[in-house]
FIPADREN-517308 format. One record per residue: residue in one letter; x, y, z of N, C-alpha, C in turn. Coordinates in steps of 0.001 Angstrom, whole numbers, padded with zeros to 6 digits, always signed. Each point is the difference from the previous one (the first is absolute). Layout:
aXYZXYZXYZ
...
//
This chain:
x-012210+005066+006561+001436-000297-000059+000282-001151-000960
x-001043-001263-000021+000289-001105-001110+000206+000793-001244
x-001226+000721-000262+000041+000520-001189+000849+000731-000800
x+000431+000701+001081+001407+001240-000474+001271-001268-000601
x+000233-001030+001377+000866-000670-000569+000061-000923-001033
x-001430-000256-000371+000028-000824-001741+000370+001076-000913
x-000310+000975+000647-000361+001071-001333+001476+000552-000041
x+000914+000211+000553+001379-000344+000119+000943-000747-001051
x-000676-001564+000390+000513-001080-000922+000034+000094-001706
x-001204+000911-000464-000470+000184-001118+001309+000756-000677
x-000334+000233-000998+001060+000987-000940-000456+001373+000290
x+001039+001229-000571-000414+000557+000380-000693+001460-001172
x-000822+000566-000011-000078+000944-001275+000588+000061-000985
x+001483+000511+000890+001183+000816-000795+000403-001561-001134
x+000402-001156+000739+000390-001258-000408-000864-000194-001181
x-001100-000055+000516-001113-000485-001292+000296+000689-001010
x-000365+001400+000111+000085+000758-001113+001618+000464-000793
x+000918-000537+000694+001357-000110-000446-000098-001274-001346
x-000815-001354+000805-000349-001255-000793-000753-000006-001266
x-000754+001010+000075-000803+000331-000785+000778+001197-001401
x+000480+000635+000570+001063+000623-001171+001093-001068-000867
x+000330-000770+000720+001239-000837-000156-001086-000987-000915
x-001221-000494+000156-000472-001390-001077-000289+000937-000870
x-000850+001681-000401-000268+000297-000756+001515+000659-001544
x+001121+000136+000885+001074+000134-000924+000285-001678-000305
x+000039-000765+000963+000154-002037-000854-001130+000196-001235
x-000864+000577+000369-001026-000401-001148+000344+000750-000933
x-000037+000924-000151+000944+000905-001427+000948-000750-000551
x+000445-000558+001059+001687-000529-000559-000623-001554-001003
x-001027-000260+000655-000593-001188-000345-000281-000050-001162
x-000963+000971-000117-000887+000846-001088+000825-000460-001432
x+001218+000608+000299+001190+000068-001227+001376-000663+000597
x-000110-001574-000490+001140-000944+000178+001141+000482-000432
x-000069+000882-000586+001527+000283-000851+001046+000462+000670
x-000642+001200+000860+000578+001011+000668+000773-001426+000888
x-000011-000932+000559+000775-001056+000442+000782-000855-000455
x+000467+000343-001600+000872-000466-000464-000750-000846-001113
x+000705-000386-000911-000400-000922-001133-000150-001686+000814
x+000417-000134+000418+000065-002022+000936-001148+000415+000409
x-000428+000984+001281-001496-000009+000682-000728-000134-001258
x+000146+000862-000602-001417+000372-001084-000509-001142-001199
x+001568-000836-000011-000594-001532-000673-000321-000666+000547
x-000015-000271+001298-000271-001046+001149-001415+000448+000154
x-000761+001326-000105-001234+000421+000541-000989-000630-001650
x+000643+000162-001257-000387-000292-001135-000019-001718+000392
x+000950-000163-000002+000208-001959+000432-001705-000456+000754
x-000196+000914+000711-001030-000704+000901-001274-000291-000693
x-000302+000496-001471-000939-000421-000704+000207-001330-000675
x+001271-000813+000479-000038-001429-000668-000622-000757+001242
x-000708+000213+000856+000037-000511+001431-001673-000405-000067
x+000175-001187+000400-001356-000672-000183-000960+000110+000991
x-001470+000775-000091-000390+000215+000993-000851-000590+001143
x+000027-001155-000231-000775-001218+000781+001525-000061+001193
x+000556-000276-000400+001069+000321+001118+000293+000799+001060
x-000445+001390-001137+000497+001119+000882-001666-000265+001230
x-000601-000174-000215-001529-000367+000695+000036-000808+000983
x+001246-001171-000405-000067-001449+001028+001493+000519+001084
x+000498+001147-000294+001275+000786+000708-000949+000535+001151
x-000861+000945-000355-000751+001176+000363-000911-001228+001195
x-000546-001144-000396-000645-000919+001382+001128-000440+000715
x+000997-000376-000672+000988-000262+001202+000196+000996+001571
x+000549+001397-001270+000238+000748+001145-001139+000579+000627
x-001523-000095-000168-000801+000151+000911-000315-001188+001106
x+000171-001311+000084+000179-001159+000515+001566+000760+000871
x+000583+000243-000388+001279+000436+001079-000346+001306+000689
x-000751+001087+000063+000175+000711+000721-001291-000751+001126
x-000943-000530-000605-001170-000641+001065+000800-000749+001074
x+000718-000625-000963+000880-001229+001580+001038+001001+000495
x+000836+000786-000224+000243+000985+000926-000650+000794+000715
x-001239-000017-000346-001019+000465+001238-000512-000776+001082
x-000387-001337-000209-000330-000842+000778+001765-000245+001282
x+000740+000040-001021+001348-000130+000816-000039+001128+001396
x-000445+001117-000661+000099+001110+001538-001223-000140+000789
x-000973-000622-000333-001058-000430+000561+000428-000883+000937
x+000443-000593+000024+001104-001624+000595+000237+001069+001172
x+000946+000944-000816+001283+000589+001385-000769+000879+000911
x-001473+000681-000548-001002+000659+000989-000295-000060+000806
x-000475-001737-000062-000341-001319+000542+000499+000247+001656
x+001591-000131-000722+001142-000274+001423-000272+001228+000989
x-000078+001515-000654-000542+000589+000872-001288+000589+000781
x-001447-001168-000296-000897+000222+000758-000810+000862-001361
x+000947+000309-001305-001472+000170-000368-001138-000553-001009
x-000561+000216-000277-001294-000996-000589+000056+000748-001322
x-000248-000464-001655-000307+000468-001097-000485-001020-000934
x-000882-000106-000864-000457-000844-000826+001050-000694-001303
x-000185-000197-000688+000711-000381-001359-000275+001448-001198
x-001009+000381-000343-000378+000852-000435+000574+001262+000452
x+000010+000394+001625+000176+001308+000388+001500+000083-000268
x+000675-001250+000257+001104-000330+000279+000856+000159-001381
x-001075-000242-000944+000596+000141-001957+000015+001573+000007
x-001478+000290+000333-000102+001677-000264+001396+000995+001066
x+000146-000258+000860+001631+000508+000679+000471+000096-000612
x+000712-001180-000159+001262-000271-000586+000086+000862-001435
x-000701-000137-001149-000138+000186-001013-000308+001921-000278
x-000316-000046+001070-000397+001635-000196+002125+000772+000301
x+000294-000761+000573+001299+000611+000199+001143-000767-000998
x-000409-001171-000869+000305+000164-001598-000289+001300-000550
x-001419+000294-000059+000165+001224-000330+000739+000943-000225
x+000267+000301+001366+000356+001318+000276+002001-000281-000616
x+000429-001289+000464+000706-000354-000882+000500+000412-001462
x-001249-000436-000668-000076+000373-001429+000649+001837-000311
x-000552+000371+000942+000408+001902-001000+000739+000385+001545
x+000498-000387+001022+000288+000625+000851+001983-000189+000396
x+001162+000635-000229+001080-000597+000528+000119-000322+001495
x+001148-000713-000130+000422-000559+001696-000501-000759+000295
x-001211-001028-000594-000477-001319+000537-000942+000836+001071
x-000721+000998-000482-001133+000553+001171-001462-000957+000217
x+000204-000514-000963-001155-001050+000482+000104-001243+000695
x+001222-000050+000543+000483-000842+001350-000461+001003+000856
x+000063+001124+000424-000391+000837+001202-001566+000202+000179
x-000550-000021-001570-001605-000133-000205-000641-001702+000948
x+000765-000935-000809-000358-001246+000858+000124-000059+001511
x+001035+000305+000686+000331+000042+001181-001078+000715+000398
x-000647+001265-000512-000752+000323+000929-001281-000165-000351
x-000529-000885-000850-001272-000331-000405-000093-001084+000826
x+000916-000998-000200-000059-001573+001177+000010+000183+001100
x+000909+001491+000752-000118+000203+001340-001786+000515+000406
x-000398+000081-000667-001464+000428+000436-000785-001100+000033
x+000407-001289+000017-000889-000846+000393+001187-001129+000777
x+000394+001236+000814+000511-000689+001218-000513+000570+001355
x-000299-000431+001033-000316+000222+001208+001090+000417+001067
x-000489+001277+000916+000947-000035+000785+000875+001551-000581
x+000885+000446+000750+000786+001013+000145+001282-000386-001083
x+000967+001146-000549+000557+000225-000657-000103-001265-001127
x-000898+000278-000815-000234-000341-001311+001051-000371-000936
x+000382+001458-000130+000925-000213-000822+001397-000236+000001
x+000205-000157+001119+000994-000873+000405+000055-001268-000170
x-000915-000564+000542-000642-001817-000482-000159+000088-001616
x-000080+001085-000572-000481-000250-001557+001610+000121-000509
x+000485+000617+000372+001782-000316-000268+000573-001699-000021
x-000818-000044+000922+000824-001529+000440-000640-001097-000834
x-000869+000214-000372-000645-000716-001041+000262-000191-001166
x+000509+000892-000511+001152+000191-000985+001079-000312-000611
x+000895-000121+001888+001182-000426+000076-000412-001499-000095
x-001133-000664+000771-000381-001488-000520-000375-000571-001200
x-000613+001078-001038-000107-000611-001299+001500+000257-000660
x+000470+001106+000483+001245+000331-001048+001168-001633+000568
x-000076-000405+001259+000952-001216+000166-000656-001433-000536
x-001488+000013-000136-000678-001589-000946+000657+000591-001254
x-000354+001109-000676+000249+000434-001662+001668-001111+000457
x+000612+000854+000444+001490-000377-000041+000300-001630-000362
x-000834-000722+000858-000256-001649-000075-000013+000198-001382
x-000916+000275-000897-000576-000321-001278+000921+000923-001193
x+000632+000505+000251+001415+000353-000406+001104-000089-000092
x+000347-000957+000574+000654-001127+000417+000035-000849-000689
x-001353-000746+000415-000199-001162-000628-000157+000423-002083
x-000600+000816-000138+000238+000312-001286+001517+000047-000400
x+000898+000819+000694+001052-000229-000228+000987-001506-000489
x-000235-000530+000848-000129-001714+000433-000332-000351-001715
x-000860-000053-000053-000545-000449-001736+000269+000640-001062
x+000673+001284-000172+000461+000655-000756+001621-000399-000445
x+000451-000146+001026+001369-000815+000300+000142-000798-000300
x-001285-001552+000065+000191-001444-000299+000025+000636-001541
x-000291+000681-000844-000419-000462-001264+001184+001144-001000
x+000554+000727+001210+001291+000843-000981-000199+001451-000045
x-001158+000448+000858-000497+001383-000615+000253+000604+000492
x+000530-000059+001170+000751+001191+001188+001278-000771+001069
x+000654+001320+000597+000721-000640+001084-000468-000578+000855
x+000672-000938+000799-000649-000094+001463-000158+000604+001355
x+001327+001328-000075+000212+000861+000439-001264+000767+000894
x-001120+000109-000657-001054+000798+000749-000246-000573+000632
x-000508-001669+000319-000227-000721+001027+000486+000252+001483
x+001132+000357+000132+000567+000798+000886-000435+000654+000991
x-000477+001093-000909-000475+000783+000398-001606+000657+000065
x-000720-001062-000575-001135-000435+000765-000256-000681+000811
x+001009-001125+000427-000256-000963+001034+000708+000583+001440
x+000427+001068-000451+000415+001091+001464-001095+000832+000600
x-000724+000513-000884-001132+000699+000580-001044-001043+000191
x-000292-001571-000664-000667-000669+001046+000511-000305+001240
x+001150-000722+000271+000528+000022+001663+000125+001379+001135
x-000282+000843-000916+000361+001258+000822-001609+000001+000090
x-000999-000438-000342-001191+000063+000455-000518-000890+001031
x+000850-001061-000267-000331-001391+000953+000632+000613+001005
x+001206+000509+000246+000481+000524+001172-000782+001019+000786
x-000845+000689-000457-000242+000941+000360-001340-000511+000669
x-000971-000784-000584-001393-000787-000191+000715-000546+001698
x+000861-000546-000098+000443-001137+001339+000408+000674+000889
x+000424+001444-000124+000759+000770+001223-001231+000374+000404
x-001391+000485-000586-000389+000790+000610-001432-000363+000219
x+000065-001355+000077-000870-001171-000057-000824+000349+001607
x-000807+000281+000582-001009-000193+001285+000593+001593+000500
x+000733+000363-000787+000256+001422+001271-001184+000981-000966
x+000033+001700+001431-000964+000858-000243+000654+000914-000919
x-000491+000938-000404+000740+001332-000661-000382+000764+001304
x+001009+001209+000396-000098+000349+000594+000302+001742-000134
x+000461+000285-000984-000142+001160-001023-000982-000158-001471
x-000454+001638-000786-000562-000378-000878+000897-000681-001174
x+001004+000525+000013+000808-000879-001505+000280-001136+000571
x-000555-001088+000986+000515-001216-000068-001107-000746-000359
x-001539+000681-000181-000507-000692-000645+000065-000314-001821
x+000852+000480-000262+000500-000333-001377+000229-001465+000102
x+000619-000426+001296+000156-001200+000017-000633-001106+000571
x-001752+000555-000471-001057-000436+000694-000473-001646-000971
x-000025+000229-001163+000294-001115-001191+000568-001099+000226
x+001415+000511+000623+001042-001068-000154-000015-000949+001263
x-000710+000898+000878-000354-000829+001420-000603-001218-000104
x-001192+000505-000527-000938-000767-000920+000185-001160-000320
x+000863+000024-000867+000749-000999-001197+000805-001017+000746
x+000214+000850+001182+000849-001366+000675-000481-001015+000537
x-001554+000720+000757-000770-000889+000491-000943-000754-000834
x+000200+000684-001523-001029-000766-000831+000770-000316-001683
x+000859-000928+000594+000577-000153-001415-000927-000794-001280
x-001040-000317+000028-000966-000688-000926-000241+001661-000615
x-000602+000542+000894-000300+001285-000940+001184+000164-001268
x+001135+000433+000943+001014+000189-001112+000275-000399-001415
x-000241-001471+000364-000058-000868-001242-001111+000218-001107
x-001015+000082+000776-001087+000603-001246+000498+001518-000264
x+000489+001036+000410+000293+000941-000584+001180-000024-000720
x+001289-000933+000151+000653-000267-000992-000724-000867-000996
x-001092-000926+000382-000874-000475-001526-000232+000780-001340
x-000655+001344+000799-000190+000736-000876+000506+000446-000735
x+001187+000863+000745+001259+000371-000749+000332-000784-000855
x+000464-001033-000224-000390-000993-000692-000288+000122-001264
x-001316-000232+000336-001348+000019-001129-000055+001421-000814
x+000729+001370+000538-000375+001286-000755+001776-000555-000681
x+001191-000327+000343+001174+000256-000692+000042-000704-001047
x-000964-001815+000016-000247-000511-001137-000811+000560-000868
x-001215+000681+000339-000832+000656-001261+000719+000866-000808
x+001251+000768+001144+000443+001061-001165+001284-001046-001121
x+000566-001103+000668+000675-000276-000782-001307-000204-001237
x-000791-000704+000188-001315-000241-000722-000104+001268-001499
x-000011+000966+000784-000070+001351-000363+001170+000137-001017
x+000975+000037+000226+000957+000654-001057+000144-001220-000927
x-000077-001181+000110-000137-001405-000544-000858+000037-001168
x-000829+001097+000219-001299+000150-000825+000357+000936-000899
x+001065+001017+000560+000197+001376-000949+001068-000936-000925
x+001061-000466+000103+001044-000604-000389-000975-000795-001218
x-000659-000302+000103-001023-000966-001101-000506+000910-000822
x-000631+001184+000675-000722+000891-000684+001496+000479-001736
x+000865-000043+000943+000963+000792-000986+000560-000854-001014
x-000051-001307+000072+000549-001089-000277+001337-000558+000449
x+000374+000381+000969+001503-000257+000699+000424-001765+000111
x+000890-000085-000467+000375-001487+000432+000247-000574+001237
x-000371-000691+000767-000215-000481+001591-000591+000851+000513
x-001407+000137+000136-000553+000817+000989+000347+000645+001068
x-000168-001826+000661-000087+000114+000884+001612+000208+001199
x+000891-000104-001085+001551+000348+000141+000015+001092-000023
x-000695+000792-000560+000084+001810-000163-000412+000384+001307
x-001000-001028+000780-001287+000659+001026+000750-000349+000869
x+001006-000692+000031+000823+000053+001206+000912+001021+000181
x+000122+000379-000695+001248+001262-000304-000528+001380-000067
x-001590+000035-000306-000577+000816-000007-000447+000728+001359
x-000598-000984+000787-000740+000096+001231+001215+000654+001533
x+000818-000859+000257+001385+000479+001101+000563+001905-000912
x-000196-000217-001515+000689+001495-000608-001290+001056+000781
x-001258-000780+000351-001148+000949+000158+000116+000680+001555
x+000197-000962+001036+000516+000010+001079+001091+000646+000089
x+000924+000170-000898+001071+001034-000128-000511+001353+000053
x-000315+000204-001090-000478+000949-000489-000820+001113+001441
x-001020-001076+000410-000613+000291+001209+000525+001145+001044
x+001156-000885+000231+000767+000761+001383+000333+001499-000709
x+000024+000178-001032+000584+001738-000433-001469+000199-000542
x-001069+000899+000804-000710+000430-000604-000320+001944+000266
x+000415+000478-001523+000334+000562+000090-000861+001274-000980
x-000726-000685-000891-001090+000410-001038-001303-000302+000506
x-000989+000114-000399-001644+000181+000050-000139-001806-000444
x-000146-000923+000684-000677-001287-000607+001833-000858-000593
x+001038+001197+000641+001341-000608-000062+000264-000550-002109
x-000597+001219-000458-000187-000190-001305+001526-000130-000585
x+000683-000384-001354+001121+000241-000013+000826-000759+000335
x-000126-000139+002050+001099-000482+000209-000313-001522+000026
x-001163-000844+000241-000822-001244-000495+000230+000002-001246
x+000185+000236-001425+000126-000289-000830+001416-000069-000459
x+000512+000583+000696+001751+000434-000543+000952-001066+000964
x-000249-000296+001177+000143-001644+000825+000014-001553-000973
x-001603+000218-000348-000458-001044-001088+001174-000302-001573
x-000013+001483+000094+000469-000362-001673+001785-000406+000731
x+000831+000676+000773+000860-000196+000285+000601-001437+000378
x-001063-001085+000931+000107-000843+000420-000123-000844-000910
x-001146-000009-001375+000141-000445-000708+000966-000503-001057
x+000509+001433-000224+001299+000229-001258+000891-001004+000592
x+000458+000605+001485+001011-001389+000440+000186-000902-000261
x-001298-000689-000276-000877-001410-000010+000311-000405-001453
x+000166+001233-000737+000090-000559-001317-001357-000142-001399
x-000533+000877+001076-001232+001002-000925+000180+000728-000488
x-000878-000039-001540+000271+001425-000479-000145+001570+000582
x+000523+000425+000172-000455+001879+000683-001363+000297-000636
x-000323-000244-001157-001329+000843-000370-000832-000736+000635
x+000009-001465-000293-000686-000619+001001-000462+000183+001196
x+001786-000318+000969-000535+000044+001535-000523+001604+000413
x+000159+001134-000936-000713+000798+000350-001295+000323-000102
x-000732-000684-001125-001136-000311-000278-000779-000802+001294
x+000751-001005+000369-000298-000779+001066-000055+001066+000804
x+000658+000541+000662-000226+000831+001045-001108+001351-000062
x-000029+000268-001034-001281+001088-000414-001378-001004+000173
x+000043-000565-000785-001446-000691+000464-000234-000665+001171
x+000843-000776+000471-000254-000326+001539-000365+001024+000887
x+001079+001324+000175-000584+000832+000869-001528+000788-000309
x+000010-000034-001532-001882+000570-000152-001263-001064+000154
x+000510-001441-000179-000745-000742+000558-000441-000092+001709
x+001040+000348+000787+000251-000165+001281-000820+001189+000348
x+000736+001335-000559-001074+001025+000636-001238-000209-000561
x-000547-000376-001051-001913-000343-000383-000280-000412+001075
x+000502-001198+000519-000773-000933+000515+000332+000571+001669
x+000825+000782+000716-000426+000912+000864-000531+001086+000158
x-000042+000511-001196-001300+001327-000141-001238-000413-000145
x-000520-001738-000096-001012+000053-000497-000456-000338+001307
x+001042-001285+000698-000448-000490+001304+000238+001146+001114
x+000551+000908-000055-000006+001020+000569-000963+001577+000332
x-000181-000176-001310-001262+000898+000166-001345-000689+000099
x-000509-001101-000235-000862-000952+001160-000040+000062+001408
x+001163-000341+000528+000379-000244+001366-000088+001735+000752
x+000373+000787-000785-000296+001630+000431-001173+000659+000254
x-000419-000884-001042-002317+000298-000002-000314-001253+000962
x+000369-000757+000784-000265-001154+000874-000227+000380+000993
x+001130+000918+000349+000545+000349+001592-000868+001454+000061
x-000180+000756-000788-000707+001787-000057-001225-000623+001075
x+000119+001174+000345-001375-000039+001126-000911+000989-000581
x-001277-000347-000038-001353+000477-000330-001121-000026+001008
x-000238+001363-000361-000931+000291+001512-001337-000512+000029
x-000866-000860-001371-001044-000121-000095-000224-001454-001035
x-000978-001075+000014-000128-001185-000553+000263+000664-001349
x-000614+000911-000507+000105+000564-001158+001093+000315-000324
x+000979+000781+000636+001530-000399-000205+001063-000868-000843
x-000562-001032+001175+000541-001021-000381-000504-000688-000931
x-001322+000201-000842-000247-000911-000973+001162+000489-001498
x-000706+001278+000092+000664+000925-000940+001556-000453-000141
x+000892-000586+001300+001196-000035+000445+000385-001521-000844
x-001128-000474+000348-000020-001436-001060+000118+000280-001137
x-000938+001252-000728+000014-000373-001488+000901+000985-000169
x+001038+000903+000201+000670+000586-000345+001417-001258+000129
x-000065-001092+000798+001162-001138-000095+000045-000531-000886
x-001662-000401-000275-000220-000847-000823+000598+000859-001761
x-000186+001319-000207-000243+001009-001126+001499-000282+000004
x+001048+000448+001048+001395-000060-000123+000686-001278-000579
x-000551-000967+000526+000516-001414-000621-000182-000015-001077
x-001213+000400-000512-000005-000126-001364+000244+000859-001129
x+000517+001010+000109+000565+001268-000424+001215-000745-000113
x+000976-000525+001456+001297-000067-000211+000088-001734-001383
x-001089-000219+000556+000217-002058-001155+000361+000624-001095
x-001353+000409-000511-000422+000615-001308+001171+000904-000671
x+000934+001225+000851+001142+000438-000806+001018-001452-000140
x+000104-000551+001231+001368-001162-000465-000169-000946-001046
x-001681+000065-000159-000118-001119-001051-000013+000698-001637
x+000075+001438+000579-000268+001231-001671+002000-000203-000018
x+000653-000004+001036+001400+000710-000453+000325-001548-000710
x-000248-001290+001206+000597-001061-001247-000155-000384-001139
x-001161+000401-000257-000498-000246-002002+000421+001308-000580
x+000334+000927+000381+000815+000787-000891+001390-000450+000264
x+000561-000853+000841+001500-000425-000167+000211-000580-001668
x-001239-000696+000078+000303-000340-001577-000289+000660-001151
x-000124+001375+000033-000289+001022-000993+001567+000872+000021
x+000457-000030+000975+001600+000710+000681+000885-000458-001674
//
């Protein structure tokens, strides 16, 4: 019965292979910039002025941010009794980047939920792996916020969103405090097995909003780096404007790796800003192919981490086929950036 119900959580055939039609027509479309208008197709040309030590020091950022978003649900596991390493805890998380990458609807939130619920103890799993969720998705909120907060001191956005992140933290504190020492007494109330948790252990909390934290600064880190790569004036003024457009973008996912609509956010938020369009679309093309590298790479690691192998031999093989993948994926990113300068 566990099994049926992870296997549930997963995507489903039809989905996949719907996902899978849908990136292989993006890639055609890819193939040939034109067919997207003359602006895409100079903005995709633009990206050969883009310096590639950058695009490299982008690409560690955002692997430094999906790790501390792993350790972050590790935190919220914690609250419900279950146990995971740092490592197992990277390989999770990151495998449902993955699935992220080529899959619509944010299915690799449903991949995580039920990879973390398996190293929880105890009856309805995935219920507690819901709620875990709902606890990183209310720390993120903290650190979205507070980004907000600094985006604001310096001119780069409204203050307006603050709002409405600091509602879904109190609506967590409320919830953390209502339901603080009581039992669940149905299976969907252990969804609100986390938040119980949290009430009785607010130190935890704090280190899992740490984290959060630590992954929302790397990505500002991250686009800070692309903005350089391109030569943009204020970086790090772009990376504020960049990062909340990304989080936008987020909530409508609606493409394979949310292709498109991440780049078309970027350039939009930008122009506002008073960027050039070829630019902020440039910006937004390379950020999102930096972002997906560096979850296809940490992702398909974390996928060969977790595979189960029936024999020592297995698993060695399981090593050097990680090890073969890492370096397959370096080796093209480091072939595509020295031809940026042949572009």
């Amino acid at each position: 019965m566990k099994t049926l119900l992870l296997a549930k959580s997963l995507p489903s055939r039809r989905v996949l292979a719907a996902a899978g039609l849908l990136t292989i027509a993006l890639a055609v479309v890819a193939s040939a910039p034109g067919l997207l208008g003359t602006q895409v197709s100079k903005a995709i040309t633009d990206l050969g002025k883009a310096q590639p030590v950058w695009l490299w020091v982008a690409g560690a950022f955002f692997a430094l941010a999906l790790v501390s978003g792993a350790w972050a649900w590790r935190g919220a596991v914690g609250l419900c009794g279950g146990e995971t390493d740092h490592a197992d805890a990277a390989a999770r998380f990151c495998t449902g980047s993955l699935v992220n990458s080529f899959a619509p609807a944010k299915l690799g939130e449903a991949v995580r939920i039920a990879l973390f619920a398996r190293r929880i103890d105890g009856e309805d799993k995935l219920w507690k792996g819901a709620g875990v969720f709902g606890v990183v998705a209310a720390a993120r909120a903290v650190a979205q916020g507070l980004l907000v907060v600094i985006a604001f001191s310096v001119g780069a956005l409204p203050v307006w969103p603050v709002f409405v992140f600091a509602g879904m933290v109190v609506l967590a504190v409320i919830v953390a405090a209502a339901t603080r020492g009581r039992t669940a007494h149905r299976h969907i109330g252990h969804v609100l097995d986390a938040f119980r948790a949290l009430g009785s252990c607010p130190g935890q909390g704090t280190r899992i909003v740490g984290w959060c934290i630590v992954s929302m600064g790397a990505r500002v880190g991250a686009a800070t780096a692309i903005a350089s790569a391109l030569g943009m004036h204020s970086p790090l003024l772009a990376a504020l404007i960049i990062v909340p457009a990304l989080d936008v973008a987020g909530t409508i996912p609606l493409t394979p790796g949310n292709i498109g609509i991440t780049s078309g956010a970027i350039a939009v938020a930008l122009e506002s800003r008073g960027y050039d369009l070829t630019t902020a679309l440039s910006a937004g093309i390379a950020l999102h192919a930096v972002e997906t590298a560096a979850s296809v790479v940490l992702g398909s690691v974390g996928a060969l981490m977790l595979a189960r192998f029936p024999s020592v031999r297995s698993r060695r093989l399981s090593l050097v086929a990680v090890t073969a993948a890492t370096s397959l994926a370096l080796a093209t990113a480091f072939g595509a950036t020295v031809l940026f300068d042949y572009i």
